[in-house]
N, C-alpha and C positions, 0 to 999 in steps of 0.2 A: 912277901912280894912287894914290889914298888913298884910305883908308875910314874913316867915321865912326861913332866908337865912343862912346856914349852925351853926344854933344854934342862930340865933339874929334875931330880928324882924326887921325891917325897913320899913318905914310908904312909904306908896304907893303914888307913885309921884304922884303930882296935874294936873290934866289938862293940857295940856300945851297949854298956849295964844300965841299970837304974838311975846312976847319977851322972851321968857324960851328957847330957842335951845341954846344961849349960857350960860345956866342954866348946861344945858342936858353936851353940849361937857365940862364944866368944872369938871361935876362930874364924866363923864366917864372917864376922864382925870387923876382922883386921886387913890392914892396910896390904898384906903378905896376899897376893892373888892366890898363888897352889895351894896351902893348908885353908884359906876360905871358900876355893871353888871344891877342895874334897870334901870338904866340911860339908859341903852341902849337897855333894854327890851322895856322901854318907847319911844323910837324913833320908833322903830319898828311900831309903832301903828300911828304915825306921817305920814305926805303927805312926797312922796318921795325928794321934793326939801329940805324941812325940816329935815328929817332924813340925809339924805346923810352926811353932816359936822359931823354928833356924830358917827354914823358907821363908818366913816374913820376915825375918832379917835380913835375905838375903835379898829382899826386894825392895830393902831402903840403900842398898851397898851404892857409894858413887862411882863403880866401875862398873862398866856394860857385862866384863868377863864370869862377874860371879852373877849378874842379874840372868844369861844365859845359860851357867848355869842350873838357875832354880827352875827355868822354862824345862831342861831336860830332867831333872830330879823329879817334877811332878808327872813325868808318864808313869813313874811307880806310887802315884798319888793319884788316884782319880778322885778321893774323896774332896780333898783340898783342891781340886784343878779348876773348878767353874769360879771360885772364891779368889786366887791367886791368878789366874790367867785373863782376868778383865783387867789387871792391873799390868801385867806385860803387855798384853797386845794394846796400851796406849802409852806404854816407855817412848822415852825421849829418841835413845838409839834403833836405825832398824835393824840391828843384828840382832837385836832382842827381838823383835817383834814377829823377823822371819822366824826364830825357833820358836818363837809360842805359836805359832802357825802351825810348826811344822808338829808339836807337841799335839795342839789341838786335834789336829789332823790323824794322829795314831790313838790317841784318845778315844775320837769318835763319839763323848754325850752330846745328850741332846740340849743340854744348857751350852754347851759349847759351839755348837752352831749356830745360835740365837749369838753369839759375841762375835764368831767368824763374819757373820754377815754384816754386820754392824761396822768391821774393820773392815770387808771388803767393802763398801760403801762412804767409808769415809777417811782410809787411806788415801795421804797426799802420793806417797810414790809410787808409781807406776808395776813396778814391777812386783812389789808389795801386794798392791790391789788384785795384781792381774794374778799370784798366787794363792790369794784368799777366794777368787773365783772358781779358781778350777779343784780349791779343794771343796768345794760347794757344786763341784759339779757344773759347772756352769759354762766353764770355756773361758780362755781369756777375753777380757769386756775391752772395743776399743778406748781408748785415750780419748777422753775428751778436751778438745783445742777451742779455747774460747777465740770467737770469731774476733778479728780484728774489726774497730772501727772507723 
């Protein structure tokens, strides 16, 4: 089977045996976005000792595309998610940020709420904020407008 990743197919990774993790972290590793965002869709599905090395890799990567990927990799990783998801939800990009939200949010621990609230409270963008609220239950929180002087 193959799957197509934004216009290109790319053959779905093999099984991974005992020696492919440093298969995984090189390719997550590289410049090529489809073989490093599988790479780390593929960890994902890996024992958490195993995954761990490629998901922190993939959370040095200077593209937003593989760091959103490891946000969705760790919904098959709850062991790793409190450890790795305080490091998304204060990524540079918010497209990262929404799916570690949105990750957190299917997730559901309880160290993970303690980080949700933390980013709904000090989320600069609005619509950011007002998602980490409501997955807190909370209701969207109006915008605050600093008063003119």
């Amino acid at each position: 089977m193959r799957y197509l990743f934004a216009g290109r197919r790319w053959p779905t990774p093999a099984p991974a045996g005992p020696d492919t993790t440093e298969d995984l972290i090189e390719r997550a590793d590289g410049a090529d976005l489809g073989p490093a965002s599988e790479a780390i869709a593929h960890a994902g599905r890996l024992a958490p000792d195993r995954a761990g090395p490629v998901l922190r890799r993939g959370l040095a990567h200077p593209n937003p595309v593989v760091r959103v990927a490891v946000a969705g990799a760790l919904e098959r990783q709850p062991e790793l998610a409190a450890e790795l998801m305080a490091r998304l939800l204060v990524d540079e990009d918010p497209g990262v940020r929404m799916w570690a939200l949105r990750t957190a949010e299917r997730l559901r621990t309880p160290g993970l709420r303690r980080l949700i609230e933390d980013r709904a409270a000090r989320e600069p963008l609005p619509d950011l904020a007002a998602l980490a609220h409501l997955l807190l239950g909370q209701g969207p929180q109006p915008a605050v407008v600093p008063a003119e002087s």
